[in-house]
N, CA, C and O atoms as a DFTB+ gen file, in Angstrom:
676 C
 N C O
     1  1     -35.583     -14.244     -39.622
     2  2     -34.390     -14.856     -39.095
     3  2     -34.360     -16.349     -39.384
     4  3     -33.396     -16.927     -39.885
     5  1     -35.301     -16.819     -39.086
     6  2     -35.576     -18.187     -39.419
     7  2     -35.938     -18.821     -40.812
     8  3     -36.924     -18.307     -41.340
     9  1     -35.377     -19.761     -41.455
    10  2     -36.124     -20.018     -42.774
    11  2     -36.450     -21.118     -43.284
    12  3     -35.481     -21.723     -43.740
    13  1     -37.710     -21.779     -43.427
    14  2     -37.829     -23.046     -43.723
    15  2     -37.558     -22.978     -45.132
    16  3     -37.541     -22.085     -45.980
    17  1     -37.280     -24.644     -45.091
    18  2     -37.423     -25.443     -46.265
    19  2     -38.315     -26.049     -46.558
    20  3     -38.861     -26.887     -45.840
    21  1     -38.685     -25.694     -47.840
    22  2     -40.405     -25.985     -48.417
    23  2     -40.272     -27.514     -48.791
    24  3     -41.381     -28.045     -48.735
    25  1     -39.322     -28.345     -49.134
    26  2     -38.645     -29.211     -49.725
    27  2     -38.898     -30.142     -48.213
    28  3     -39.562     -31.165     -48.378
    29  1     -38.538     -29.929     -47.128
    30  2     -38.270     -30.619     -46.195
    31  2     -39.041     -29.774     -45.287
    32  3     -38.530     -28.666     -45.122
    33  1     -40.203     -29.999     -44.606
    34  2     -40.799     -29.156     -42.992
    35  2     -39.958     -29.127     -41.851
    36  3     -40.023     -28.097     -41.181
    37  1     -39.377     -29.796     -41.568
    38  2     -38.735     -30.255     -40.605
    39  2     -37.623     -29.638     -40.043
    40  3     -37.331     -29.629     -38.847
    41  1     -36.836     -28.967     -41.236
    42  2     -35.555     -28.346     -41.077
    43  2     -35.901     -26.886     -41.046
    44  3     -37.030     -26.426     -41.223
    45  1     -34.584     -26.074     -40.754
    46  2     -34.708     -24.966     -40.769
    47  2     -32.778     -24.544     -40.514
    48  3     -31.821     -25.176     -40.066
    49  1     -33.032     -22.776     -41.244
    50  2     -31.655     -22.491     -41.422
    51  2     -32.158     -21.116     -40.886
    52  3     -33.260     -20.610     -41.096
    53  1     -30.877     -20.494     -39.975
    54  2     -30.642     -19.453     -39.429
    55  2     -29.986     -18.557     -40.463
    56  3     -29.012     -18.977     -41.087
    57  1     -30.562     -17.125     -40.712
    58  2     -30.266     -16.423     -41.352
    59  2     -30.004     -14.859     -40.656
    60  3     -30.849     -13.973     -40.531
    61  1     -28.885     -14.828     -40.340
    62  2     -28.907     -13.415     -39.712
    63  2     -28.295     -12.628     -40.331
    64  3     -27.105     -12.578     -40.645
    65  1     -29.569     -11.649     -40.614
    66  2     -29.363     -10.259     -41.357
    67  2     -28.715      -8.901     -40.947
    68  3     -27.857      -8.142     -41.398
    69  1     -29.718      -8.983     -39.650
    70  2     -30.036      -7.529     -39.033
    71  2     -29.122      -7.862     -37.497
    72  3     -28.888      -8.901     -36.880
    73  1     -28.824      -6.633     -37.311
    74  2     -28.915      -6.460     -35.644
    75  2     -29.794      -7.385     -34.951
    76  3     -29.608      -8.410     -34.296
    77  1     -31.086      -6.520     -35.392
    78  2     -32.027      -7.515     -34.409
    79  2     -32.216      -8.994     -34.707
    80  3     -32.649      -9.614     -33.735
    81  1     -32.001      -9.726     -35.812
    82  2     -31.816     -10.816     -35.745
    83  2     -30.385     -11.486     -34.755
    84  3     -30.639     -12.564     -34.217
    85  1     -29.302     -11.054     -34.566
    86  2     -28.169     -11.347     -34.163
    87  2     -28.582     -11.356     -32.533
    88  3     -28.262     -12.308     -31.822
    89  1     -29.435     -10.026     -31.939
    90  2     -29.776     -10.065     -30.941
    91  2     -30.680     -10.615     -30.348
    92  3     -30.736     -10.411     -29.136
    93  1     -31.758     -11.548     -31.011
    94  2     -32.567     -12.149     -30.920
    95  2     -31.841     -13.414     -30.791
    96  3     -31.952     -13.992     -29.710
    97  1     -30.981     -14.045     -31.872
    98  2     -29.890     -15.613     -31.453
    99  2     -29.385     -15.195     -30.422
   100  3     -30.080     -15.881     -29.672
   101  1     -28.608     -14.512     -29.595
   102  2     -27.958     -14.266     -28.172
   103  2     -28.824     -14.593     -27.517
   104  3     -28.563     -15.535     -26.770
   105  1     -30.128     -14.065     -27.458
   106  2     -31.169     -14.606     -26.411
   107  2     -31.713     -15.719     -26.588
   108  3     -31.297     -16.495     -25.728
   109  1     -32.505     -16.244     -27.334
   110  2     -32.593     -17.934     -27.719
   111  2     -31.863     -18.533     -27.111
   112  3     -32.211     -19.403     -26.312
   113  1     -30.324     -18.107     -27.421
   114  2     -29.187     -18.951     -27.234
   115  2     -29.085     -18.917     -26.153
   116  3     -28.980     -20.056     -25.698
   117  1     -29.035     -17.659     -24.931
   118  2     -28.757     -17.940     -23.579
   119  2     -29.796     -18.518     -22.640
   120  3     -29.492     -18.901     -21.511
   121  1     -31.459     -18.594     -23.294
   122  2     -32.305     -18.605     -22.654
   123  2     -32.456     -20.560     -22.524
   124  3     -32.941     -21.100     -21.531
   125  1     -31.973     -21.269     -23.638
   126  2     -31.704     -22.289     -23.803
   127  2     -30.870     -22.736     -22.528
   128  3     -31.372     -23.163     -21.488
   129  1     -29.655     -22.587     -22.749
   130  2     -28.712     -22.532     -21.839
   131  2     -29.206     -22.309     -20.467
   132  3     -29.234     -23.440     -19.982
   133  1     -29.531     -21.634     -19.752
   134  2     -30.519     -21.403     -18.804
   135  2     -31.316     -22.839     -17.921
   136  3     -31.365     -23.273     -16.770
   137  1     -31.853     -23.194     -19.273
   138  2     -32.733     -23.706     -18.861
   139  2     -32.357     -25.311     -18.986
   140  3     -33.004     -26.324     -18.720
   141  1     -30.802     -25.060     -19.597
   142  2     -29.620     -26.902     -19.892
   143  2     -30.645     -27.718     -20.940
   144  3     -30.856     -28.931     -20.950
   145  1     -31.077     -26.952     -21.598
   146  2     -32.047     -27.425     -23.244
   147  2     -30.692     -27.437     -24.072
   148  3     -30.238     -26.329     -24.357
   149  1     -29.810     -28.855     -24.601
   150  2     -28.841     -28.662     -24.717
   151  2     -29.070     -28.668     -26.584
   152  3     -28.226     -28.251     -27.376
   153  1     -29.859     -29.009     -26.799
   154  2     -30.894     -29.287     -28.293
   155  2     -30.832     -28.136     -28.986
   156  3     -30.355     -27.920     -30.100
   157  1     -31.692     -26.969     -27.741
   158  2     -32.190     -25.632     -28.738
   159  2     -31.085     -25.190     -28.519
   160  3     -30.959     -24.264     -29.320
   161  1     -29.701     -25.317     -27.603
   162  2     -28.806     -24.276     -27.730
   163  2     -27.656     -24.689     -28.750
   164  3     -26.773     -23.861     -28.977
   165  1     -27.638     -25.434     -29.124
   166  2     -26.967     -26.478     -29.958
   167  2     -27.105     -26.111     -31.477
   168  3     -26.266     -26.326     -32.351
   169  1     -28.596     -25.386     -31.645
   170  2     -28.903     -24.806     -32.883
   171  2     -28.520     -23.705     -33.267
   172  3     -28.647     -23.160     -34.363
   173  1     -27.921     -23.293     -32.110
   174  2     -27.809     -21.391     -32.514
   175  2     -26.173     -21.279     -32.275
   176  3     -25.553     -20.259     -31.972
   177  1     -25.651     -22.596     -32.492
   178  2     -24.203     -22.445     -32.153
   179  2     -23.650     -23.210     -33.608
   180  3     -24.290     -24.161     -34.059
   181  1     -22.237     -22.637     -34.389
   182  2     -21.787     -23.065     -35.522
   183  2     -21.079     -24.247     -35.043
   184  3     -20.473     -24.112     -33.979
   185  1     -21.028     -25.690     -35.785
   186  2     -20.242     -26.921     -35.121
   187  2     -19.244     -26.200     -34.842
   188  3     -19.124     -26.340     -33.624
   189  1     -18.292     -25.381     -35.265
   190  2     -17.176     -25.459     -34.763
   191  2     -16.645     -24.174     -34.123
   192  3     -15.539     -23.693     -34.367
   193  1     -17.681     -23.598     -33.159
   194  2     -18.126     -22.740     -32.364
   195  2     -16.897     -22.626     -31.242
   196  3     -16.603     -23.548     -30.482
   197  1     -16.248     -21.361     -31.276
   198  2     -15.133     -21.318     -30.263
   199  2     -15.794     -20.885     -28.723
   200  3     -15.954     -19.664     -28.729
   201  1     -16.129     -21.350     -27.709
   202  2     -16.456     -21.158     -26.394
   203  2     -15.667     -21.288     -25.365
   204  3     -15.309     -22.409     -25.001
   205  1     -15.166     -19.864     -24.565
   206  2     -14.316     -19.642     -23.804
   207  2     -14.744     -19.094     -22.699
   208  3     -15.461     -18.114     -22.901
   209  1     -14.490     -19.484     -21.120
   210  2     -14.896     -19.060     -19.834
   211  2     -13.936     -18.869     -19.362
   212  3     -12.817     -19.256     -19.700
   213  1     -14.433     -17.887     -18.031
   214  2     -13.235     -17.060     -17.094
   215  2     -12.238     -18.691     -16.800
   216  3     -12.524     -19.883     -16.692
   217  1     -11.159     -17.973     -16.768
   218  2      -9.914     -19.038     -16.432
   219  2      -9.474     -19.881     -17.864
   220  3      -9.056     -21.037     -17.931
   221  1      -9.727     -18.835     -19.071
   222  2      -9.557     -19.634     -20.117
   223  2      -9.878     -20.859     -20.851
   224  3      -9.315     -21.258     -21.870
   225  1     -10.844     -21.411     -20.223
   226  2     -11.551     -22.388     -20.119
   227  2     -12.036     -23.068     -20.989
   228  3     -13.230     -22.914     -20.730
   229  1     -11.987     -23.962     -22.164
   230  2     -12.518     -24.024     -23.245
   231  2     -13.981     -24.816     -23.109
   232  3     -13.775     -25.703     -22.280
   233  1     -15.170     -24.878     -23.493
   234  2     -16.259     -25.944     -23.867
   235  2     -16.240     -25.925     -25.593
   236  3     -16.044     -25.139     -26.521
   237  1     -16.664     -27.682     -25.283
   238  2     -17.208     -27.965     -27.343
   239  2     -18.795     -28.027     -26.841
   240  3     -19.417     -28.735     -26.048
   241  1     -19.096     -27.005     -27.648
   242  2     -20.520     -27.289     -27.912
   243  2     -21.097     -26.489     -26.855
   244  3     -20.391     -25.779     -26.138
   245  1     -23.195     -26.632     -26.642
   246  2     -23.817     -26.400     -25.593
   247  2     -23.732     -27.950     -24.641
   248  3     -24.254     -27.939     -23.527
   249  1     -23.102     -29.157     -25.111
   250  2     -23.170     -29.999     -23.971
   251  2     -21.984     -29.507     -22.816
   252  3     -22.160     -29.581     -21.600
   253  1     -21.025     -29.109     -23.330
   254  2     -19.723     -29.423     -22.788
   255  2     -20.562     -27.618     -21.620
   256  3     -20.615     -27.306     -20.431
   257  1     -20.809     -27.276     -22.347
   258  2     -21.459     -25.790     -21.286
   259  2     -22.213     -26.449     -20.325
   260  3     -21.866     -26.254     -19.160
   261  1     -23.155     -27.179     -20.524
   262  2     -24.081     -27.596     -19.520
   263  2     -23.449     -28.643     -18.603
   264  3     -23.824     -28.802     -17.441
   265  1     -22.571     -29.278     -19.119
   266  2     -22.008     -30.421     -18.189
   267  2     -20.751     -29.482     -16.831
   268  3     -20.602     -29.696     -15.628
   269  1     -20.088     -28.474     -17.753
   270  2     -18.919     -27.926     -17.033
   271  2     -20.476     -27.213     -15.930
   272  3     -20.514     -27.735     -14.816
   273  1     -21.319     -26.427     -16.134
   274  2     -21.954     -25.719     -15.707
   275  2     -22.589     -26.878     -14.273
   276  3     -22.318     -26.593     -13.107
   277  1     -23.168     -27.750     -14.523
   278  2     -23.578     -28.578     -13.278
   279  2     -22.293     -29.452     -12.758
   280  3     -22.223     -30.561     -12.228
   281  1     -21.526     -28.698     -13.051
   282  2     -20.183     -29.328     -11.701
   283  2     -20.002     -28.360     -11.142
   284  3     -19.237     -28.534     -10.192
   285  1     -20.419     -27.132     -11.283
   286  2     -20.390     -26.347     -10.281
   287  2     -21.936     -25.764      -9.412
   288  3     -22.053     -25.566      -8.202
   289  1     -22.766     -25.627     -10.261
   290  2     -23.957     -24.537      -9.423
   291  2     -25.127     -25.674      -9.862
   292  3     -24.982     -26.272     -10.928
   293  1     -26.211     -25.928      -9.057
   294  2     -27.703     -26.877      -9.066
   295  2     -28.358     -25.887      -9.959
   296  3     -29.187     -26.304     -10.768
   297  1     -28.070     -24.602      -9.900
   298  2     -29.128     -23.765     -11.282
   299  2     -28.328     -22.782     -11.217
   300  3     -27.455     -22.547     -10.381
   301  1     -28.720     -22.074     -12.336
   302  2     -28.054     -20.616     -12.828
   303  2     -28.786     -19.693     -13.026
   304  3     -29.960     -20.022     -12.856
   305  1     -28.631     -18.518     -13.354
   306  2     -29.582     -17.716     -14.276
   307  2     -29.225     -16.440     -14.006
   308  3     -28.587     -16.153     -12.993
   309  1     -29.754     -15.225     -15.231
   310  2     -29.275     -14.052     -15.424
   311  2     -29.843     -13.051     -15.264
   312  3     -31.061     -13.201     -15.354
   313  1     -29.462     -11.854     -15.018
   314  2     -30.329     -10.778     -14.903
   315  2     -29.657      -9.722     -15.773
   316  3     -28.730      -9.144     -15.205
   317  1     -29.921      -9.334     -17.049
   318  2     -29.646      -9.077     -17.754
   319  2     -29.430      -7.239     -17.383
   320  3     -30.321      -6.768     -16.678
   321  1     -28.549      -6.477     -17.740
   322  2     -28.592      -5.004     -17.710
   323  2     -28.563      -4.750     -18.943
   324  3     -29.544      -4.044     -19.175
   325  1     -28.027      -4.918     -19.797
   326  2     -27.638      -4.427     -21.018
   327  2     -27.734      -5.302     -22.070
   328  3     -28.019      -6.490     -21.924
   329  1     -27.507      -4.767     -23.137
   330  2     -27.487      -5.789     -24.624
   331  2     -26.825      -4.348     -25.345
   332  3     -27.234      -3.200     -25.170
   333  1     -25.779      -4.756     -26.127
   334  2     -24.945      -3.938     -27.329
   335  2     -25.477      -4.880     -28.401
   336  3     -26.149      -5.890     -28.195
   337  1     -25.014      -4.327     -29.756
   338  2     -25.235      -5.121     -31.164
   339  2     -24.268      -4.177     -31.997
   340  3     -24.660      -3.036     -32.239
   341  1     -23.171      -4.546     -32.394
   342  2     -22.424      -4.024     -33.726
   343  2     -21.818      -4.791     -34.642
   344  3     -21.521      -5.971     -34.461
   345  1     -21.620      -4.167     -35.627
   346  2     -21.552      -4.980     -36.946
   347  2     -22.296      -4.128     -38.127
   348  3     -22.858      -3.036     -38.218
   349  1     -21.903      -5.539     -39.218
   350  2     -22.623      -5.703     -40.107
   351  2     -23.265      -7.566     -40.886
   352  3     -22.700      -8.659     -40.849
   353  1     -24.143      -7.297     -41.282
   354  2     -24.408      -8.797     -41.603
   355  2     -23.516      -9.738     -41.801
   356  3     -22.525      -9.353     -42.421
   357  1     -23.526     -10.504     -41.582
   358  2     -21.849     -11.454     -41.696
   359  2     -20.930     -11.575     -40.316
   360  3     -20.206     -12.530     -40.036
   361  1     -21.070     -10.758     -39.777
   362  2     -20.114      -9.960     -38.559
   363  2     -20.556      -9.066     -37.472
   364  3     -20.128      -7.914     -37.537
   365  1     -21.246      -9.336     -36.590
   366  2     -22.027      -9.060     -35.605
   367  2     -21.306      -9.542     -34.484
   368  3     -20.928     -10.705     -34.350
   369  1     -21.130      -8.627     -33.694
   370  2     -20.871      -8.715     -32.392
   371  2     -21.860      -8.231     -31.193
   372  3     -21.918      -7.036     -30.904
   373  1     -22.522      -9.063     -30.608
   374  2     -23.462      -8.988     -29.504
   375  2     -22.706      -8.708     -27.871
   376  3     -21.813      -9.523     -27.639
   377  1     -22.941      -7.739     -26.816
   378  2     -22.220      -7.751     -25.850
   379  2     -23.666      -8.194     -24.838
   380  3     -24.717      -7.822     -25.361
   381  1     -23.815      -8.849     -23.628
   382  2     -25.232      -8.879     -23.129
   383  2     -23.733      -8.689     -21.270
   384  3     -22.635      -9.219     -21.098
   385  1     -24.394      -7.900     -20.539
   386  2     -24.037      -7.790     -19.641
   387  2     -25.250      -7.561     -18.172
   388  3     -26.265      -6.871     -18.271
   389  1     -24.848      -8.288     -16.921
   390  2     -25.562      -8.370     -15.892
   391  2     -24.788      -8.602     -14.579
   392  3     -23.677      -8.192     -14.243
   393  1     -25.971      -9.624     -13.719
   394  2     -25.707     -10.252     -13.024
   395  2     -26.230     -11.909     -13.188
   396  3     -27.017     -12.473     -13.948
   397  1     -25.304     -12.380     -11.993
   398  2     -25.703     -13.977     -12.364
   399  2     -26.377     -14.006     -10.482
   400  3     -26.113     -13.293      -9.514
   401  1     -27.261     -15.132     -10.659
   402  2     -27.857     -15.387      -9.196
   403  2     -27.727     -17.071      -9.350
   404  3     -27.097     -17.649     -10.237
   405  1     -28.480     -17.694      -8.268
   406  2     -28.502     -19.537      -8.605
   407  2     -28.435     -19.776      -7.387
   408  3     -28.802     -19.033      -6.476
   409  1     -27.902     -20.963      -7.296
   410  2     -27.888     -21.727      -6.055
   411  2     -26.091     -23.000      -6.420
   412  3     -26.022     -23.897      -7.261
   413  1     -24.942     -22.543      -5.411
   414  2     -24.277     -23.303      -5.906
   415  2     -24.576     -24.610      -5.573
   416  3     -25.726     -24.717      -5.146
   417  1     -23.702     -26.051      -5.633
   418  2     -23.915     -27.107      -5.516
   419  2     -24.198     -27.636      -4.564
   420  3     -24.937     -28.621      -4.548
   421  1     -23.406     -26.831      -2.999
   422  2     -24.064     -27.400      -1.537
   423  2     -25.420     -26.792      -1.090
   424  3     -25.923     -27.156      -0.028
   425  1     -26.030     -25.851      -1.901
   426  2     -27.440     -25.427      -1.684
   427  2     -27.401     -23.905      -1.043
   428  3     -28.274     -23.222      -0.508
   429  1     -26.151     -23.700      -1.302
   430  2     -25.840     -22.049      -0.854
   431  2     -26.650     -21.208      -1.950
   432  3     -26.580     -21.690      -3.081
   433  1     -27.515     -19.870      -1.799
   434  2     -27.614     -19.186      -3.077
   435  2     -26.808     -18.026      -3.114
   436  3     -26.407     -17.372      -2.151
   437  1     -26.570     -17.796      -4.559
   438  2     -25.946     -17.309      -4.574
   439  2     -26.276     -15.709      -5.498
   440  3     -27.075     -15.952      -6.402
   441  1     -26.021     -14.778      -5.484
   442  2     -26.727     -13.536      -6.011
   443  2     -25.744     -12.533      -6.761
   444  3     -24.541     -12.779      -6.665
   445  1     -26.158     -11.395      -7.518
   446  2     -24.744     -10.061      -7.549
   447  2     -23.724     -10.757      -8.515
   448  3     -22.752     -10.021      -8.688
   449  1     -23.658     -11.640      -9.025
   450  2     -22.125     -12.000      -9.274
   451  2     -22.200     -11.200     -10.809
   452  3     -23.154     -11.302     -11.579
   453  1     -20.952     -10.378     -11.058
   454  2     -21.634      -9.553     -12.469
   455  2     -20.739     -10.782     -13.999
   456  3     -19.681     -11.407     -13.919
   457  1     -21.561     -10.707     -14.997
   458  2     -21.132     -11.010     -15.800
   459  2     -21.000     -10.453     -16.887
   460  3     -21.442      -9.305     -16.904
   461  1     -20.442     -10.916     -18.062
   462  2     -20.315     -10.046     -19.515
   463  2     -20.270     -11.355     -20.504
   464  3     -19.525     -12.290     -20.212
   465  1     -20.969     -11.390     -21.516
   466  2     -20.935     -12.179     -22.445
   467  2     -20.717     -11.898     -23.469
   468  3     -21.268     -10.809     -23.634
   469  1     -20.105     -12.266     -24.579
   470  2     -19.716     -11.799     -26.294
   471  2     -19.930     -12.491     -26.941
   472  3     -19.613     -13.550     -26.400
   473  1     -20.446     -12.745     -28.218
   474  2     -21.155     -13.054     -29.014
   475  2     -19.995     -12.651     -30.217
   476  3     -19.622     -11.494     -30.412
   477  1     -19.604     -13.597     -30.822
   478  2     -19.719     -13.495     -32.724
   479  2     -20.272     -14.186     -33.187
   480  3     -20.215     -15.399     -32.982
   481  1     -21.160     -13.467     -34.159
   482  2     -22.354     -13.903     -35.200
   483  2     -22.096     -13.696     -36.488
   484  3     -22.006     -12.606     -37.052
   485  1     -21.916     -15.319     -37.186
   486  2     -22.226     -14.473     -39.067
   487  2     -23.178     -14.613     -39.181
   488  3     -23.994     -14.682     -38.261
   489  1     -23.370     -14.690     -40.158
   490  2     -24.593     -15.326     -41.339
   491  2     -25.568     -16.195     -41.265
   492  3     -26.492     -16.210     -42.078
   493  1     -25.439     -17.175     -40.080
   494  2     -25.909     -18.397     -39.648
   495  2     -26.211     -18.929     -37.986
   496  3     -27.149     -19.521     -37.453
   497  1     -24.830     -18.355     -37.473
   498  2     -24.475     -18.923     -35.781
   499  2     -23.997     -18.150     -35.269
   500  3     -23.421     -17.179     -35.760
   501  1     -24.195     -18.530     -33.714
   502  2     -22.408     -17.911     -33.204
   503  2     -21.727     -18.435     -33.528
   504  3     -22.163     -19.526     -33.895
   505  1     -20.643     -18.319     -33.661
   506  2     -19.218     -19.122     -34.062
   507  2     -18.361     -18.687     -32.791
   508  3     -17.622     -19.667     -32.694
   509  1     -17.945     -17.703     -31.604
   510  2     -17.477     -17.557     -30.790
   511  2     -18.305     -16.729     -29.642
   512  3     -18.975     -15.715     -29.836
   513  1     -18.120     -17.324     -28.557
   514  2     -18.821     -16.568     -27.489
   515  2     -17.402     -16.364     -26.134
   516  3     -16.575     -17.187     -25.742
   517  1     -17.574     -15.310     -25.840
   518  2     -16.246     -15.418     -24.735
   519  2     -17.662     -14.810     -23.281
   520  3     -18.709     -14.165     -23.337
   521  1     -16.370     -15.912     -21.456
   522  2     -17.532     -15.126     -21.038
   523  2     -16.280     -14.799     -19.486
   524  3     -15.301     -15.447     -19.116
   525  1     -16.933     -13.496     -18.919
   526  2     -15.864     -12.976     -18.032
   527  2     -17.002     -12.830     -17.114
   528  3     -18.052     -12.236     -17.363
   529  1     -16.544     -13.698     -15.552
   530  2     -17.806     -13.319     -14.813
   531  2     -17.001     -13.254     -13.110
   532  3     -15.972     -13.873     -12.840
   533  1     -17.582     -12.572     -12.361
   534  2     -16.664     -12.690     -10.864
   535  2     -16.930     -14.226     -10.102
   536  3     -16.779     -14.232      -8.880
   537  1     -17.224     -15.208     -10.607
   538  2     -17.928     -16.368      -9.466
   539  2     -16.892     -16.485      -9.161
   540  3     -17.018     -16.150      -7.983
   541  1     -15.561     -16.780      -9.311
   542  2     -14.395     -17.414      -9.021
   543  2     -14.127     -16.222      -7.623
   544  3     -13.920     -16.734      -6.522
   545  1     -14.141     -14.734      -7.723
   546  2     -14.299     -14.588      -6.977
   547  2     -15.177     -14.531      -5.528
   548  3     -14.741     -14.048      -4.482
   549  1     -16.203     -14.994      -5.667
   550  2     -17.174     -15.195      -4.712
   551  2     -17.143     -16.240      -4.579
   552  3     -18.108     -16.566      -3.888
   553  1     -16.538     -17.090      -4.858
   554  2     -16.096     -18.644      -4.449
   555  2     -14.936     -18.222      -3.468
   556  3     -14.944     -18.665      -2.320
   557  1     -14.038     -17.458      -3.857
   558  2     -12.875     -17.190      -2.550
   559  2     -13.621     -16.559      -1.652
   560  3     -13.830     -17.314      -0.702
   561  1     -14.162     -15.424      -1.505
   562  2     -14.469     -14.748      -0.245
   563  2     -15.544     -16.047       0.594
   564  3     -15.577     -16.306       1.797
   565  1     -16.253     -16.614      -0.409
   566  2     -17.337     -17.924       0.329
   567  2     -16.246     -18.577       1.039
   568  3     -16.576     -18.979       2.155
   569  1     -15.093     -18.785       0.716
   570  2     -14.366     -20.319       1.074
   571  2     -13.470     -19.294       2.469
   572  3     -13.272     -19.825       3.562
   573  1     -13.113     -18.132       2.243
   574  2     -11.881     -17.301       3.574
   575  2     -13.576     -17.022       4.419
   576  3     -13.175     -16.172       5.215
   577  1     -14.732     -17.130       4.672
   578  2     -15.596     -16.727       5.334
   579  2     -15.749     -18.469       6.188
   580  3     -15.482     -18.668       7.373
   581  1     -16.094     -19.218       5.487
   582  2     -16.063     -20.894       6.278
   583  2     -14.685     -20.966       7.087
   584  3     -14.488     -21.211       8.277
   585  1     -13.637     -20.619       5.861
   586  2     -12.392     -20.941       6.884
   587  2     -12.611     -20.337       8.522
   588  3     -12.588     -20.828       9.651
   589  1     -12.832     -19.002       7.931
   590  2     -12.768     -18.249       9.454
   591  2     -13.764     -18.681      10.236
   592  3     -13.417     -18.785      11.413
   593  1     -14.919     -18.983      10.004
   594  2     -15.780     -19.960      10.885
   595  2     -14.888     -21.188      11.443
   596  3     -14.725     -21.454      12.634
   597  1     -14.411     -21.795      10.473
   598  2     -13.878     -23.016      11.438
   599  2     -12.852     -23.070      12.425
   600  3     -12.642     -23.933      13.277
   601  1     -12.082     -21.722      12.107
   602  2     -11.426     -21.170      13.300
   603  2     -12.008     -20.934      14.236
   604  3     -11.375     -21.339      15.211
   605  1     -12.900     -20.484      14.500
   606  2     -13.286     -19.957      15.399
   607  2     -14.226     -21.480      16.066
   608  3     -14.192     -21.821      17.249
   609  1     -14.797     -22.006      15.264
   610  2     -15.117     -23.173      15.903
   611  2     -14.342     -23.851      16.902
   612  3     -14.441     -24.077      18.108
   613  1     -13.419     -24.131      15.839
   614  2     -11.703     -24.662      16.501
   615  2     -11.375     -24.336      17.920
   616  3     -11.307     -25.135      18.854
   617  1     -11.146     -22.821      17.951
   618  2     -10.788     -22.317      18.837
   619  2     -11.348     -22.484      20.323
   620  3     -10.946     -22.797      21.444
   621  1     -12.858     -21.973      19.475
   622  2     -13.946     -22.378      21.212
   623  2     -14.402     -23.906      21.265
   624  3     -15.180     -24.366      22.100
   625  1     -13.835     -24.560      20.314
   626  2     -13.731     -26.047      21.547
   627  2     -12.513     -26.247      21.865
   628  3     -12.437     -27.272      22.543
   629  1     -11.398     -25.699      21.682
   630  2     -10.444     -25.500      22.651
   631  2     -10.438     -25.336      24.074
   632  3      -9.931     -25.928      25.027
   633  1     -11.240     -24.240      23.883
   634  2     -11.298     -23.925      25.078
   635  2     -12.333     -24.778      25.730
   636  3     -11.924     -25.313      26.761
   637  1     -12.935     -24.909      25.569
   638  2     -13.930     -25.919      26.075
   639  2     -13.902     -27.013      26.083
   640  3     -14.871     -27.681      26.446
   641  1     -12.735     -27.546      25.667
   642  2     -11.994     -29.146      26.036
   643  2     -11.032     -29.121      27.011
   644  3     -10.466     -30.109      27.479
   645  1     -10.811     -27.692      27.383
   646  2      -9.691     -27.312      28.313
   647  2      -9.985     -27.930      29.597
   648  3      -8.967     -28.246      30.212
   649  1     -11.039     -28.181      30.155
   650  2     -12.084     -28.989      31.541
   651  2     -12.878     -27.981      32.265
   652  3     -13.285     -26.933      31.762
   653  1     -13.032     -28.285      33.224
   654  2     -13.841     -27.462      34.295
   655  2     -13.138     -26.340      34.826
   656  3     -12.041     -25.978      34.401
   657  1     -13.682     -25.861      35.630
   658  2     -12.344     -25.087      36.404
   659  2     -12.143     -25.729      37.348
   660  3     -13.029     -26.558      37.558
   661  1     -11.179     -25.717      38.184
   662  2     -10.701     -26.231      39.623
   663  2     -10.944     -25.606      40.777
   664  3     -11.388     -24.500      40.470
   665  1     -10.914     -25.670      41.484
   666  2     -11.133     -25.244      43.094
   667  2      -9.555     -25.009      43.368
   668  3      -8.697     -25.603      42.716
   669  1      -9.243     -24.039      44.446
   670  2      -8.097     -23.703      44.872
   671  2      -7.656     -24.178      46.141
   672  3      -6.588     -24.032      46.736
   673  1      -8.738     -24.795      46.435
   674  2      -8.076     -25.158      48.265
   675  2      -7.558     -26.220      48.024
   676  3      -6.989     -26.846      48.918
């Protein structure tokens, strides 16, 4: 998959042949990501790499992933169920599907959330990754669960600002 240049040590060019090479860059690539190594994920992505998140969302690059990514959650990470691979050399499509767990930004963790990732791979990179995941929904049910706490907060110091009771005589 990998191929140096005898000419230069230093460099190296991605060559994806096989399936298993294509499925091997998906993982590199997400394990990078993971870990906000914005360097190694940067390598396995074509400059002009189309990256799209739930809500249509565009990122350039693995920075613009890692930066959108820590405005929302202190860590991330995956639990992988599946991996697809179809194609042919040139044209590989990788599917990797799970769950996501982490911790969002106020220190809540968070678990279950399922995701799906896609992968197009030629010859070299991804060039497009699309990704469909529920957080947006577990951000609503998190946010109608506080609300209803603060109702209820609300409520019983209502009542409990209401005073003492009184005496009747």
């Amino acid at each position: 998959m990998i191929i140096r240049d005898a000419t230069n040590p230093g460099t190296a060019t991605l060559s994806i042949d096989t399936a298993e090479d294509a499925l091997r860059l998906a993982r590199i690539y997400l394990a990078a990501i993971e870990r906000r190594d914005v360097e190694a994920a940067t390598r396995c992505l074509a400059p002009d790499a189309v990256l799209t998140f739930p809500g249509g969302i565009r990122r350039k690059g693995a920075a613009g992933i890692a930066s959108g990514s820590a405005s929302r959650y202190r860590r991330i990470g995956k639990v992988v169920e599946a991996w697809e691979v179809y194609g042919e050399p040139g044209a590989f499509v990788v599917y990797c599907r799970g769950t996501l767990h982490g911790e969002w930004l106020d220190g809540a963790p968070f678990t279950g959330i399922r995701f799906v990732d896609r992968f197009e791979i030629d010859a070299r990179a991804i060039r497009r990754q699309d990704v469909w995941n529920d957080a947006g929904e577990h951000r609503l049910a998190r946010r109608a669960v506080q609300d209803a706490m603060s109702e209820v907060v609300s409520e019983v110091g209502h009542h409990v600002g209401a005073g003492a009771p009184r005496s009747l005589d």
